[in-house]
Structures are given as C-alpha cells and as structure tokens.
VOMI-50247 format. One record per residue: x, y, z of N, C-alpha, C in turn; residue in three letters. Coordinates in steps of 0.2 Angstrom, whole numbers, padded with zeros to 4 digits, always signed. Each point is the difference from the previous one (the first is absolute). Example, Ala and Ser with C-alpha at 12.3 -4.5 7.8 and 13.67 -1.06 7.14 Angstrom:
VOMI-50247
+0066-0028+0039-0004+0006+0000+0004+0006+0000ALA;-0002+0005-0004+0004+0006+0001-0004+0005+0003SER;
***
This chain:
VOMI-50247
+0225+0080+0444-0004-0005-0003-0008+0001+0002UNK;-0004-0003-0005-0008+0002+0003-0001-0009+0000UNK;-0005+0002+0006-0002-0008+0001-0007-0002+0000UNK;-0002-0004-0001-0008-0003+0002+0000-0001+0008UNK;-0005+0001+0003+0000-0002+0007-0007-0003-0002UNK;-0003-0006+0005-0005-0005-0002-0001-0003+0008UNK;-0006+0003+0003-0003-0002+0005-0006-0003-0001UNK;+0001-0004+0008-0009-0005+0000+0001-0001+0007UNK;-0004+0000+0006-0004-0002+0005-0001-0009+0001UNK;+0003-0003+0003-0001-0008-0001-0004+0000+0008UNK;-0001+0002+0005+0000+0000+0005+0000-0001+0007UNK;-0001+0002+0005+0004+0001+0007+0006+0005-0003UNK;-0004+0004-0003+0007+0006+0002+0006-0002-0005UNK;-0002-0004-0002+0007-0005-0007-0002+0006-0006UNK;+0005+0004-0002-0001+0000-0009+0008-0004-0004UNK;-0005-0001-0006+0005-0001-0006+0003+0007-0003UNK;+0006+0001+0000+0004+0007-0003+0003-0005-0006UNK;-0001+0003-0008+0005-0002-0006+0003+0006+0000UNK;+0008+0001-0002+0001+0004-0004+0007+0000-0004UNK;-0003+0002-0006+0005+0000-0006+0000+0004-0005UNK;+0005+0000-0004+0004+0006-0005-0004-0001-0004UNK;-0003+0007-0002-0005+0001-0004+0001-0001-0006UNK;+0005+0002-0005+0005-0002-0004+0001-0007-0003UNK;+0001-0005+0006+0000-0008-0001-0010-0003+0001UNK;-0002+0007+0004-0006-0004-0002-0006-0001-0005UNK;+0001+0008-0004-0004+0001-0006+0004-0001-0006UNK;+0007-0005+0001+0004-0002-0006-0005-0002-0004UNK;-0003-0006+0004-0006-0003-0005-0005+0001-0005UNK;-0002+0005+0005-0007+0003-0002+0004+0005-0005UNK;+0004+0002+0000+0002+0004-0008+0001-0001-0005UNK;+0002-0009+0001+0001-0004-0006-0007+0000-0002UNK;-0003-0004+0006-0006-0002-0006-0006+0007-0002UNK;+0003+0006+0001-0004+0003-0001+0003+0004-0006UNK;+0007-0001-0002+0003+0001-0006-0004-0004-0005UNK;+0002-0008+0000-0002-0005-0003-0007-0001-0002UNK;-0005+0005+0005-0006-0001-0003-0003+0006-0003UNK;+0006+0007+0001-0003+0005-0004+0004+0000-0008UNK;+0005-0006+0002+0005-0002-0009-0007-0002-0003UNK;-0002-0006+0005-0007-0004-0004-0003+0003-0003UNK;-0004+0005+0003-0007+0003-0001+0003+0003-0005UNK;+0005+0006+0000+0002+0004-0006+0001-0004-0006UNK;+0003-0007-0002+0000-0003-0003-0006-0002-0005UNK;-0005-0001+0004-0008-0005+0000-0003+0007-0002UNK;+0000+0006+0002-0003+0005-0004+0003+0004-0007UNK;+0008-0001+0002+0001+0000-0009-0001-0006-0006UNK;-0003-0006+0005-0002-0005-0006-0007+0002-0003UNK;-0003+0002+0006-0008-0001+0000+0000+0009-0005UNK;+0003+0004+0000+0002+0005-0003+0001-0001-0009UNK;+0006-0002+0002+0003-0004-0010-0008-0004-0003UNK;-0003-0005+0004-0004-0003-0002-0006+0004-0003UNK;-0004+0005+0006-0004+0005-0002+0002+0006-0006UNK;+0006+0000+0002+0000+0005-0008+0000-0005-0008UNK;+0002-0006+0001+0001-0004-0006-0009+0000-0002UNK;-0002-0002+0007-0008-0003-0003-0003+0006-0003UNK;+0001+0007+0004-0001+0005-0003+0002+0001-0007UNK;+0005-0001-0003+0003+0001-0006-0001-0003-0003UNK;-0004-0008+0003-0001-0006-0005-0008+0004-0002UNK;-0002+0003+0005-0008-0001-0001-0001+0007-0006UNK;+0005+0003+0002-0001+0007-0006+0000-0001-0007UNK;+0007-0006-0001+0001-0003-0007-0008-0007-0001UNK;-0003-0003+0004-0006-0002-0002-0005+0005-0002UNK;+0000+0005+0003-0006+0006-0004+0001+0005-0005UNK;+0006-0002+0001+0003+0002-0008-0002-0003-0005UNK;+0001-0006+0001+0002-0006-0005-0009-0001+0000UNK;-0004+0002+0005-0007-0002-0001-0001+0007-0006UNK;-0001+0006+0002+0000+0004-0004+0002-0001-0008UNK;+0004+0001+0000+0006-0005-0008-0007-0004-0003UNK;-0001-0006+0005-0005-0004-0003-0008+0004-0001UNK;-0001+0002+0003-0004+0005-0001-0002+0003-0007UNK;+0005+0004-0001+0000+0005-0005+0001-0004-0007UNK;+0002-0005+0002+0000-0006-0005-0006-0005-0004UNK;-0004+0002+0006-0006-0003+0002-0006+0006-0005UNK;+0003+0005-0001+0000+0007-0006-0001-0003-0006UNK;+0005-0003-0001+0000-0003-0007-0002-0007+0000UNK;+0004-0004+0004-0003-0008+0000-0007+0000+0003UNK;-0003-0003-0004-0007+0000+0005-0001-0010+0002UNK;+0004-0003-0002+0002-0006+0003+0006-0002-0001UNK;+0005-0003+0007+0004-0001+0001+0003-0005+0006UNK;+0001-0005-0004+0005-0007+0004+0005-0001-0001UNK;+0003-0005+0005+0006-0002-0001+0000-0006+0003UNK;+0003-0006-0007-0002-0009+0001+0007-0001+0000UNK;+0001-0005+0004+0007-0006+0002-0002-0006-0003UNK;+0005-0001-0007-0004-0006-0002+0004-0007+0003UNK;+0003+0001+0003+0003-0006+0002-0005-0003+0007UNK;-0003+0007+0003-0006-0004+0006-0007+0001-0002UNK;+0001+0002-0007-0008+0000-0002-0004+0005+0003UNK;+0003+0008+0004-0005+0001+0002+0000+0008-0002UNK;-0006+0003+0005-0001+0006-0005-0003+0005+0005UNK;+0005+0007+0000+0000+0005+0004-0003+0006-0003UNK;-0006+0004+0002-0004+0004-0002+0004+0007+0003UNK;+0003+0004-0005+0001+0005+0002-0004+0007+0001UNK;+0000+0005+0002-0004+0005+0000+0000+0003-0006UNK;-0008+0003+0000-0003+0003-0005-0007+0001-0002UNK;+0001+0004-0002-0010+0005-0001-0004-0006+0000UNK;-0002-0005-0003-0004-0006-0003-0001-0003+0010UNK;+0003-0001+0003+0001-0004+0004-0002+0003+0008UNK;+0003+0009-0001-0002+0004+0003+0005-0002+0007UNK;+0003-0001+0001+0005-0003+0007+0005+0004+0003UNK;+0002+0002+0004+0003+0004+0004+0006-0002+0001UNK;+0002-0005-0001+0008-0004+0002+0001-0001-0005UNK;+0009+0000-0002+0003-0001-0004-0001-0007-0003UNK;+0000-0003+0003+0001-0009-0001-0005-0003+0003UNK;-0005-0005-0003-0004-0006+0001+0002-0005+0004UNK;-0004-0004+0000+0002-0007+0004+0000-0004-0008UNK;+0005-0006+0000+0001-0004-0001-0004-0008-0003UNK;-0003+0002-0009-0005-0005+0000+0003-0004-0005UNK;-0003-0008+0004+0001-0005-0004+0000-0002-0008UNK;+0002-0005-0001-0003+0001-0007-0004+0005-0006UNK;+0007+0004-0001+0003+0006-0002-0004-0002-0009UNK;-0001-0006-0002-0004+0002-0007-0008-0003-0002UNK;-0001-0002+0007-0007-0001-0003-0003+0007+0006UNK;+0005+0005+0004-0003+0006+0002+0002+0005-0006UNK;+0004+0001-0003+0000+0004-0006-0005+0000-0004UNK;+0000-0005-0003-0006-0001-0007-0006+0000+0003UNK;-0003-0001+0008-0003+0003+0003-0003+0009+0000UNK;+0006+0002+0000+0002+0008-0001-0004+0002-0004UNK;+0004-0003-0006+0000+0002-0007-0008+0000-0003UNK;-0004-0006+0002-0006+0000-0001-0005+0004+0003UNK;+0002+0003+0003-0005+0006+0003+0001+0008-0001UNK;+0007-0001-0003+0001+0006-0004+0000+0000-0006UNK;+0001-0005-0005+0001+0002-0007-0006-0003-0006UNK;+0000+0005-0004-0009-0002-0005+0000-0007-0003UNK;-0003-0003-0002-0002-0007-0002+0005+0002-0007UNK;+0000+0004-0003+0005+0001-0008+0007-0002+0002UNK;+0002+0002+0005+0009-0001+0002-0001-0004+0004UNK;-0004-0006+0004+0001-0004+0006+0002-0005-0003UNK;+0004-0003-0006+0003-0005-0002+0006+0000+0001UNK;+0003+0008-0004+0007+0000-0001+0002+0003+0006UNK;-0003+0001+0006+0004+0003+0005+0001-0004+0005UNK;-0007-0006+0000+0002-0007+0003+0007-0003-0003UNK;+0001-0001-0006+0006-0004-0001+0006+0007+0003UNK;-0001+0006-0001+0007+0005+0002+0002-0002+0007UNK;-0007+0001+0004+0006-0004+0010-0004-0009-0001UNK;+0004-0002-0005-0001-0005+0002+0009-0001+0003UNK;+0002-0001+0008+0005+0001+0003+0004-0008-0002UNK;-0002-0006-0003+0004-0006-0004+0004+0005-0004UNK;-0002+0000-0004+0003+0006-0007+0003+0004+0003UNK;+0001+0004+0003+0002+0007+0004+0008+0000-0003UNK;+0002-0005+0005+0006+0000-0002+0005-0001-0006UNK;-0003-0005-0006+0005+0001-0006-0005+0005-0003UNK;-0004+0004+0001-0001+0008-0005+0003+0004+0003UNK;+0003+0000+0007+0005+0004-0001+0005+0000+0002UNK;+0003-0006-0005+0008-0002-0002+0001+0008-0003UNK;-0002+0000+0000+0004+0006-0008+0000+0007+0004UNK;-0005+0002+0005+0000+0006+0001-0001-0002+0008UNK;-0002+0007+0002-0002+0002+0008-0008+0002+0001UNK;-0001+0001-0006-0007+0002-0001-0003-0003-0005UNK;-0007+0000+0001-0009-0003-0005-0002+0003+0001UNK;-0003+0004-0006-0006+0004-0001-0007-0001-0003UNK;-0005+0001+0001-0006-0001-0002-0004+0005+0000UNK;-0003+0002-0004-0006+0004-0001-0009-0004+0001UNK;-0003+0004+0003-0008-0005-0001-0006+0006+0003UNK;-0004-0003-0002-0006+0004+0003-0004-0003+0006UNK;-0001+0005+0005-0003-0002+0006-0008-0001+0000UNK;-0005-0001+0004-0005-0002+0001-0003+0006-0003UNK;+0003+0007+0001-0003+0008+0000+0001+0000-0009UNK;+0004-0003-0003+0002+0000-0006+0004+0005+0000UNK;+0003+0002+0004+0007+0004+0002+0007-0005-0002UNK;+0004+0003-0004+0008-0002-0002+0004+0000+0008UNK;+0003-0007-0001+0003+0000+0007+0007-0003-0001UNK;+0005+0000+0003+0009-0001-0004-0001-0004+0006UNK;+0002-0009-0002+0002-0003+0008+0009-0003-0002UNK;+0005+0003+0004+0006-0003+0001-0001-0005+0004UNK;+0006-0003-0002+0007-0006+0005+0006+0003-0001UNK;+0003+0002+0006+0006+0000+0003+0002-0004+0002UNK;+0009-0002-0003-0001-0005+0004+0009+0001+0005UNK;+0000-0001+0006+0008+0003+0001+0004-0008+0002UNK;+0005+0001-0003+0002-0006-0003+0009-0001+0006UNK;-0002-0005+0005+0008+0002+0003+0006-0002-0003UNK;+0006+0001+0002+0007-0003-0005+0002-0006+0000UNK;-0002-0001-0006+0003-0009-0001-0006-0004+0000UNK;-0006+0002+0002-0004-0002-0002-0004+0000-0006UNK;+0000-0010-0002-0005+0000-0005-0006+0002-0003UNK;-0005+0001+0004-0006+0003+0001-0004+0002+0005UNK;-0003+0007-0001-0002+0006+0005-0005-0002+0006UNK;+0001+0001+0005-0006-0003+0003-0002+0006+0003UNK;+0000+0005+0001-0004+0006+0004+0000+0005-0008UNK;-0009-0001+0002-0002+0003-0008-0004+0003+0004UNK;+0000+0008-0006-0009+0004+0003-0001+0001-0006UNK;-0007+0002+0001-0004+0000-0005-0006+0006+0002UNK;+0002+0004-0005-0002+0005+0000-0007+0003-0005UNK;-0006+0003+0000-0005+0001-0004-0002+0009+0003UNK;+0001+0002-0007-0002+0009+0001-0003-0001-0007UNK;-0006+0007+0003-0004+0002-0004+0002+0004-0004UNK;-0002-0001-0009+0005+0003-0006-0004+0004-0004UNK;-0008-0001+0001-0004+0002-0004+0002+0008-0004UNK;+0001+0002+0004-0001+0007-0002+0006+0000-0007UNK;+0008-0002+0003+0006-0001-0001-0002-0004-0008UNK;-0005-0006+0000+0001-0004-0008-0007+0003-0002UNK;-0004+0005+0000-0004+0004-0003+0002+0005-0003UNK;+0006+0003+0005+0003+0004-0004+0005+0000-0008UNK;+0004-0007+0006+0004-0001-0006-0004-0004-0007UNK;-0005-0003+0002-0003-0001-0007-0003+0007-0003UNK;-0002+0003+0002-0001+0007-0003+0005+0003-0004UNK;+0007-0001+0003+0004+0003-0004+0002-0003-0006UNK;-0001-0007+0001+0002-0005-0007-0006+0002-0004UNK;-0007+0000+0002-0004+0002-0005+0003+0006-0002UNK;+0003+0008+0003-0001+0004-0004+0006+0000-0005UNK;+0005-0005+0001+0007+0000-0002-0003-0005-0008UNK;-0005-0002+0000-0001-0007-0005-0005+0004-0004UNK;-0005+0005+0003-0006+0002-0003+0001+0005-0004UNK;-0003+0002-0007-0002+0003-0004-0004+0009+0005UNK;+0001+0005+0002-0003+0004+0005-0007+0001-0004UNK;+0000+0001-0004-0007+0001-0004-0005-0003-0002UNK;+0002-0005-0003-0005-0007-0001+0000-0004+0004UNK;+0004-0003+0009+0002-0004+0003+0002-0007-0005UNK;+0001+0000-0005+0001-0007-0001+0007+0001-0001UNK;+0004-0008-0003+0009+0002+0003+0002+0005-0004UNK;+0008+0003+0002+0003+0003-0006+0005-0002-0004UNK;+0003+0003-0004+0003-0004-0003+0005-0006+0004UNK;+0005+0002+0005+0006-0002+0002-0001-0005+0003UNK;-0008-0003+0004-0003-0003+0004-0003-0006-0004UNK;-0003+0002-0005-0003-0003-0005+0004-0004-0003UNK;+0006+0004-0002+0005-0005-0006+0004-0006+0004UNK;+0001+0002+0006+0003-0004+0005-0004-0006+0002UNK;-0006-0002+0000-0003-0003+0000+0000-0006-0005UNK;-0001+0006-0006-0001-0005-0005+0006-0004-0003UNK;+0006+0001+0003+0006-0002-0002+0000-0006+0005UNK;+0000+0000+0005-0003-0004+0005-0004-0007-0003UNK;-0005+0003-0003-0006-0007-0004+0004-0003-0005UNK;+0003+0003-0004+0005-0001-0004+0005-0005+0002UNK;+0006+0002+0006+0003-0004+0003-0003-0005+0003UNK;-0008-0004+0002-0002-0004+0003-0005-0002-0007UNK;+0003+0000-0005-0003-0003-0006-0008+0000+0000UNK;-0004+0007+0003-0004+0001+0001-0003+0001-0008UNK;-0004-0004-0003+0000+0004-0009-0009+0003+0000UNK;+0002+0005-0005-0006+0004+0000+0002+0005-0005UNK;-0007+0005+0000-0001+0004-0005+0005+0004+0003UNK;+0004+0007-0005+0000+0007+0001-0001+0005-0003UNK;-0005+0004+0002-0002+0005-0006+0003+0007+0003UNK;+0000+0004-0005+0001+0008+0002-0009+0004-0005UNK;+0000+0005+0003-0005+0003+0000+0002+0008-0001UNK;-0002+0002-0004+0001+0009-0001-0007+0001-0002UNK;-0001+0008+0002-0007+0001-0002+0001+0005-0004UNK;-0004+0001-0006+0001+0002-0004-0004+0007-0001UNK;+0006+0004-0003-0001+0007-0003+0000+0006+0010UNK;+0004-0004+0007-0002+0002+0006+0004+0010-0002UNK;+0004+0001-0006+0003+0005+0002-0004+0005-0003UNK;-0006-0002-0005-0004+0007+0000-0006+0001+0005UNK;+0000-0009+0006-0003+0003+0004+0001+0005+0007UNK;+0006-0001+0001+0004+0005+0004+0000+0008-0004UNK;+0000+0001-0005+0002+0004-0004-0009+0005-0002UNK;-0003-0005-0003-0008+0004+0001-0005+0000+0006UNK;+0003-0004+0006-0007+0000+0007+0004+0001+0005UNK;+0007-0001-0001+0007+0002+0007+0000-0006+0003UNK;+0006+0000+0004+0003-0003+0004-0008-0004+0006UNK;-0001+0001+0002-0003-0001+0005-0004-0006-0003UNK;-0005+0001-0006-0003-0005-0006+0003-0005-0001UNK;+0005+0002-0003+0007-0004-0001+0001-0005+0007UNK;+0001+0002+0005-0002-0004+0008-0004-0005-0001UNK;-0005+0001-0003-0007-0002+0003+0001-0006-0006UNK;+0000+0001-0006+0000-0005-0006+0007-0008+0004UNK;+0006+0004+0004+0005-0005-0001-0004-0004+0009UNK;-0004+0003+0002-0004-0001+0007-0004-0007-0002UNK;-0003+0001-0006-0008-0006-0003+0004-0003-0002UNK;+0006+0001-0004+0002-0008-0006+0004-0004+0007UNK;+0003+0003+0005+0002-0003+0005-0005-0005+0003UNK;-0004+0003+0001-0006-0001+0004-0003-0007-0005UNK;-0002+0000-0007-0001-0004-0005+0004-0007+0000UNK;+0009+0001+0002+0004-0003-0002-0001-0005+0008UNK;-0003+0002+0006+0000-0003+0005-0006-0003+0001UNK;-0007+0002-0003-0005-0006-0003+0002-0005-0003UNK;+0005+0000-0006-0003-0004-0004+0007-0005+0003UNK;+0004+0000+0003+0005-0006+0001-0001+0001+0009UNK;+0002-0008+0001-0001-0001+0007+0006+0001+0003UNK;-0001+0000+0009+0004+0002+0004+0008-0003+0001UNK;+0000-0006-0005+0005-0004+0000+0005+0002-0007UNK;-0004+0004-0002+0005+0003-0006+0004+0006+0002UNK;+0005+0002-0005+0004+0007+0000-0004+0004-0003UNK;+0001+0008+0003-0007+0004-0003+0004+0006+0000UNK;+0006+0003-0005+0004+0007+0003-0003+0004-0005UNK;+0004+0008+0004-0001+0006-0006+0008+0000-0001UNK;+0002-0001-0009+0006+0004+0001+0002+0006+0000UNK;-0005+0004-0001+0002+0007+0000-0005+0005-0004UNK;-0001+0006+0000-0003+0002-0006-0010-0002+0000UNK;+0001-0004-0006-0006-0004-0002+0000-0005-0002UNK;+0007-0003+0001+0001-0008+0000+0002-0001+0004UNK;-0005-0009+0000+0000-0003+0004+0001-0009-0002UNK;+0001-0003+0007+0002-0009-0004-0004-0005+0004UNK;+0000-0004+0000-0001-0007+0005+0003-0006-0004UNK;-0001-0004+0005+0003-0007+0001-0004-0004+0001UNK;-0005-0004-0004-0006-0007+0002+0004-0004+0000UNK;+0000-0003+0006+0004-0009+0001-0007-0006-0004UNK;+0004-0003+0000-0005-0007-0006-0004+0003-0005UNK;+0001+0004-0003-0003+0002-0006+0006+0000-0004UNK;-0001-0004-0005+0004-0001-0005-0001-0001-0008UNK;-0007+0000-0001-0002-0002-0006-0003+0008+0000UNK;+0000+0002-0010-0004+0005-0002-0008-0002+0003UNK;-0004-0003-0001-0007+0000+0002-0001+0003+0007UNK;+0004-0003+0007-0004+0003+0003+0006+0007+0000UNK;+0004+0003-0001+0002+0005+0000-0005+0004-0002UNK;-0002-0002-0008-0006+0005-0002-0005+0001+0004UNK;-0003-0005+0001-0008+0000+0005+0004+0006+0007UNK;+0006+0000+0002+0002+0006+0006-0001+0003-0001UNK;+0001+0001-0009+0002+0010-0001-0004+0000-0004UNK;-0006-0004-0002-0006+0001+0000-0005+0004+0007UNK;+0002-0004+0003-0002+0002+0007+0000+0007+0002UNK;+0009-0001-0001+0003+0010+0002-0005+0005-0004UNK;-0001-0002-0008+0001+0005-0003-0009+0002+0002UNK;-0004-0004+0002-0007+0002+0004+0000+0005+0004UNK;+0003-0001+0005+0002+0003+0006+0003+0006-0002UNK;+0003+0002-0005+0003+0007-0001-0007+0003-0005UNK;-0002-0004-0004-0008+0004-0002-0003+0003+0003UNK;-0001-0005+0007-0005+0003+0005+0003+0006+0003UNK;+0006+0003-0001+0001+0007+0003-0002+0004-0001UNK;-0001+0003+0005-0003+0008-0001+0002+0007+0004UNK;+0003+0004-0004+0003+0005+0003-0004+0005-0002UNK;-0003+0006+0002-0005+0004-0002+0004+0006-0002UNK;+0006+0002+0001+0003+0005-0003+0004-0002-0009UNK;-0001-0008+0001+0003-0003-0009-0007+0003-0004UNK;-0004+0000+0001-0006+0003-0001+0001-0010-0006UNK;+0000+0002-0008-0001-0005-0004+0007-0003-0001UNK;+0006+0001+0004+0004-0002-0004+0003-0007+0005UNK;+0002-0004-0003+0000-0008-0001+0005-0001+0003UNK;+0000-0004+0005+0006-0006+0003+0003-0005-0003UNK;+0006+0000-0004+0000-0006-0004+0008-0003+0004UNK;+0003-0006+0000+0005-0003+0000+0003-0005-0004UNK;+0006+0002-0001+0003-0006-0004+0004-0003+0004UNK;-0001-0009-0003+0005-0005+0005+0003-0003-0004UNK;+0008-0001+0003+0002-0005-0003+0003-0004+0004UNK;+0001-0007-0002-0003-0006+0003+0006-0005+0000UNK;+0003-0002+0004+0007-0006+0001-0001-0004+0002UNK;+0001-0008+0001-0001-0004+0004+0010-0004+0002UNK;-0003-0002+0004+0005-0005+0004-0003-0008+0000UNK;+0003-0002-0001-0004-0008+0000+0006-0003+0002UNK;-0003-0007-0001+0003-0005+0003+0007-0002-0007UNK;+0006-0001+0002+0004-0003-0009+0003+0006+0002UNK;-0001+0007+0001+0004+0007-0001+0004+0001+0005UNK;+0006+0003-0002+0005+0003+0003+0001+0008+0001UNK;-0006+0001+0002-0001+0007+0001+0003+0005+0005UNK;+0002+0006-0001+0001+0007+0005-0007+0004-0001UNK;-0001+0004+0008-0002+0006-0001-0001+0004-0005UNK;+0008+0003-0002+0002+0004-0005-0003-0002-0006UNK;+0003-0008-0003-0006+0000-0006-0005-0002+0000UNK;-0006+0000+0006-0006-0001+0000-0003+0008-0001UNK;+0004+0006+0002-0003+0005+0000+0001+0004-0008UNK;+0006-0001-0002+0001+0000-0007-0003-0002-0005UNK;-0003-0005+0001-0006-0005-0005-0006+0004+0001UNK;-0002+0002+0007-0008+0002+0001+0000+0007-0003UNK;+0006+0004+0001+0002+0006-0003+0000+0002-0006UNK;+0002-0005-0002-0001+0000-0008-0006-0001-0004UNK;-0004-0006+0002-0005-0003+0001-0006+0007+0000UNK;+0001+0003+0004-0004+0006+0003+0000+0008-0005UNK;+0006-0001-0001+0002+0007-0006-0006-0003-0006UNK;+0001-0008-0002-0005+0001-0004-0006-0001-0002UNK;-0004-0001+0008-0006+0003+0001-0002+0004-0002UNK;+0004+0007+0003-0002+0009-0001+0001+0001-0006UNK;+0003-0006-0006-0004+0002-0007-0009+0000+0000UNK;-0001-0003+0005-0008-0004-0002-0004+0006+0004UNK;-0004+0003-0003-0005+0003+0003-0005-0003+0007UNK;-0003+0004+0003-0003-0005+0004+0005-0004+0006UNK;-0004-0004+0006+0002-0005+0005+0004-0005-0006UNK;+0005-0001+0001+0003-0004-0004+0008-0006+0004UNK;-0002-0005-0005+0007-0004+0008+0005-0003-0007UNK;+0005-0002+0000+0007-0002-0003+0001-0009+0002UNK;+0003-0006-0004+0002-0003+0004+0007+0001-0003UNK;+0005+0000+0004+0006-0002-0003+0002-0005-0005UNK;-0003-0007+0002+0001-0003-0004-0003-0001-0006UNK;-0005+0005-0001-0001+0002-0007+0003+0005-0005UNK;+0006+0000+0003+0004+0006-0002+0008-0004-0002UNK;+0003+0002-0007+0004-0002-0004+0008+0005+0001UNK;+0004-0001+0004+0005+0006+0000+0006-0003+0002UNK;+0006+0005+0001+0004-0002+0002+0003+0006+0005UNK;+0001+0001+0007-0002+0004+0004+0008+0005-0004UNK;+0004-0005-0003+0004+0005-0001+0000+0006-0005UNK;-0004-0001-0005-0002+0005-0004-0006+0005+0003UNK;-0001+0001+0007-0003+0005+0002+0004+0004+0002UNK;-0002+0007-0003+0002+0006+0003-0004+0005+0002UNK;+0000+0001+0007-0004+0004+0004+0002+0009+0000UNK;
***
C-alpha cells in the first residue's frame, strides 16, 4: 500500500505525525478533478458550437450583404415598409452609398417616402408617383397581384421603373412587409421605343407604314373618332423610275412624304402604303370646305418641290377623299374602298387633282378591278 506520511514540529521536541492511504486520500481530489475537467470540456464545446454558428451566421450575413449589393447594381433605391407599424427600412444601394445590408428603422414610413420621392423624381411625374406609394391604398392595389409597377422620369430626365412587392403570409388578408423597389430603365425604354418606332415606321420616309398606320386608324374608328380619309398616288411615278432611276424615284416618294407631313398636324395619321401611294386620317375634319382648303394646302407644298435631276417634269397627285361622320356606321375597309375609288378618278384629271366620294354615283358591286 502507498501512504501519505504528514509531519509538523508543535514543540519541546512534540511533533505531529499524519498518515494515510494515499488511494482513500486523493479519492477526492480525483472526483473533483474529473468533474471539473467534464465541466471545462463541456464549456469549451459550447463556447466552440457557439463560435462556429456565429462564424457561419456571419459568413451567411456577407453573403446576404453582397446579394444586396449586387442588387444595389440594378436597384438604385431600395426599402422595405411594415405597414402595420407604419415604418420604413432603407435597404442597401448605390443612391445611399451604405455598407450594411439593413438600415435603422424609420418612423412614419409615408410622409418619409414621398419625402424620397421628391427629391428624386421631375416635376412631370411628381403627381402620379405621389399617389403610386401612397401606403393607404397600397393594400387594395394589390388585391389582385404581388406586384405595382410604375414607370416615371427622374430629376436627370432619365426613365426609372419603381416596384411594390409585396410578400403576403398564409391566411392572411392583406400584405404587410412590402418592398419597393426603383431601377434605372433609361436605356432599356429608349431602346424599346426605338424598336416600336422601327417596327411602326416607314424606313424611308419615317412617317408610319402601312400596318401601323391602318391599325391606328381602325382604332379612331372604333373610338367614333370622325374625320377625313384620303389616299394619295402620285401620278405618272413609273416613268420616273423608268427615265431618271430608282434613286430619283427615292427622292420624289422622300418630298411628297415630306409635303404630306407639313401640311397636317401631329395629331393626325400620316402613312406610305407602299410604292407611291400613300393616306392619312384628319380627326374633326369633316366637311368638303375645309378638306379642300388641306389639299389646297397640300397641293402648294408639292409645287414647291424641287428635284434637280426631274429637271421640267412635274409632281402631280391625285386624291381621293372619304369622310366618317357622325350618323355613319362605318369600317376601315369601306373607308379605304371609297377613297380608292374616289382616287382612280382623280388620275382621269390631269394635274394636282382630289375626288370626293360623295360626289360619286355607284354601286361598289358593279366594280371590277
């Protein structure tokens, strides 16, 4: 057996002698040295789990910052409102310039918006974009959907798209964590108008072409819009192609285009249908007199041309002439059949010459083309 032996000196020659089995004596001392090396290993696997979570929370935060970031790419403003506490969290993004994903929390969430708004958007759109976050309304406009979309122009006079999302939880009647988002579209609705213009335009004369033109006027039509409709051919165009070439030829359907876009306003239809014929549509013109006084008008404007390669030879057009009026139950179709017919018998007339239909006796059925 091993023992502990345990002296001390009490004096005159007296000592104190302990001794005890080593075994019954460090019984104790092993317990609490087990129980405190259980503890520590314990307290360092918590303290352990906890720095890898905060680690792993913090990696998913700079992700999540990043995420916003790159978002921050496209959205150049970005919130997200509680409309049940009225209030309004600015999220990261170029305009604001901020480092952290999420903002502090601001009070009254709609008189800070429309705040927003007016120091970003032009005096042209600052009505209908105050009424779009107006945050009252928010919620029945989007009964129907998840999303509101707005288009408007900024202070720059740049195209800017501003969204509402809204995420909507289950069972829930109406949304209360909305964002609302505004990215820069300029380029994206320049282009797309560009495209509408090339898809609508005539390539040579810019003014419409037929498909864009007709569709239009079918339109005024269907909106009981009444007005004139004339067709227009220029007369004798195939000995000018024929005697000075194609290019000539260019140049002549270039002026009458040119002619037919002085003499009626921007509020009018103005196409080529093809060739050297061409039409329009005058809204509120409905009487012969000022019809006349138009295509008196026109028919100056085409005198005044001057092409140096026609050297003496003469720009003339014939018109014929249809109206839409009020009482009529008119189509497209036979407004263009009228003018058309109307117009053939112009090009009996020598000279700038116009047709009215309704001075014309027929029955469309005994025409054969």
């Amino acid at each position: 057996m091993d023992y502990v032996v345990y002296s001390r000196c009490i004096g005159d020659h007296w000592h104190v002698v302990g001794i005890a089995d080593s075994a019954e004596y460090f019984s104790s001392l092993k317990s609490v040295f087990i129980v405190s090396t259980i503890t520590i290993l314990f307290v360092l696997t918590v303290v352990a789990v906890v720095f890898i979570k905060i680690v792993f929370s913090r990696r998913k935060i700079d992700k999540l910052n990043e995420n916003m970031v790159m978002l921050a790419e496209v959205y150049e403003h970005m919130y997200e409102f509680s409309l049940s506490a009225n209030t309004c969290m600015r999220l990261c993004s170029n305009a604001s310039e901020q480092s952290d994903v999420l903002g502090s929390d601001i009070d009254d969430a709609q008189i800070f918006i429309v705040s927003e708004m007016n120091k970003l958007v032009d005096d042209s759109s600052k009505r209908v974009l105050t009424e779009f976050v107006n945050l009252n309304t928010l919620p029945d406009r989007l009964a129907s959907g998840k999303n509101l979309i707005l288009e408007f122009l900024n202070h720059d006079q740049l195209w800017n798209r501003a969204r509402f999302i809204s995420s909507r939880s289950p069972g829930a009647d109406n949304p209360d964590k909305i964002l609302f988002l505004i990215e820069n579209i300029d380029l994206e609705k320049r282009e797309r108008e560009k495209l509408i213009y090339l898809s609508e335009t005539d390539p040579l004369t810019g003014i419409l072409n037929r498909r864009s033109g007709e569709s239009k006027i079918k339109s005024l039509i269907a909106g009981e819009k009444h007005g004139l409709y004339a067709l227009f051919d220029a007369d004798k165009f195939k000995s000018v192609n024929d005697n000075f070439g194609h290019d000539v030829g260019d140049k002549v359907i270039v002026a009458v285009a040119e002619c037919l876009r002085k003499t009626f306003s921007n509020y009018d239809v103005v196409m080529r249908l093809g060739g050297d014929e061409f039409a329009v549509y005058v809204m509120s013109v409905t009487d012969r007199d000022a019809a006349s006084a138009l295509m008196r008008k026109l028919f100056n404007h085409i005198d005044k041309i001057v092409i140096k390669e026609l050297g003496n030879f003469k720009i003339n057009l014939s018109v014929g002439i249809a109206f839409f009026g009020a009482g009529r139950q008119s189509r497209f179709e036979s407004l263009y059949r009228e003018a058309d017919f109307a117009m053939y018998e112009s090009k009996k007339i020598h000279g700038n010459s116009m047709t009215f239909f309704d001075d014309l006796n027929f029955d469309f059925d005994d025409i054969r083309r």
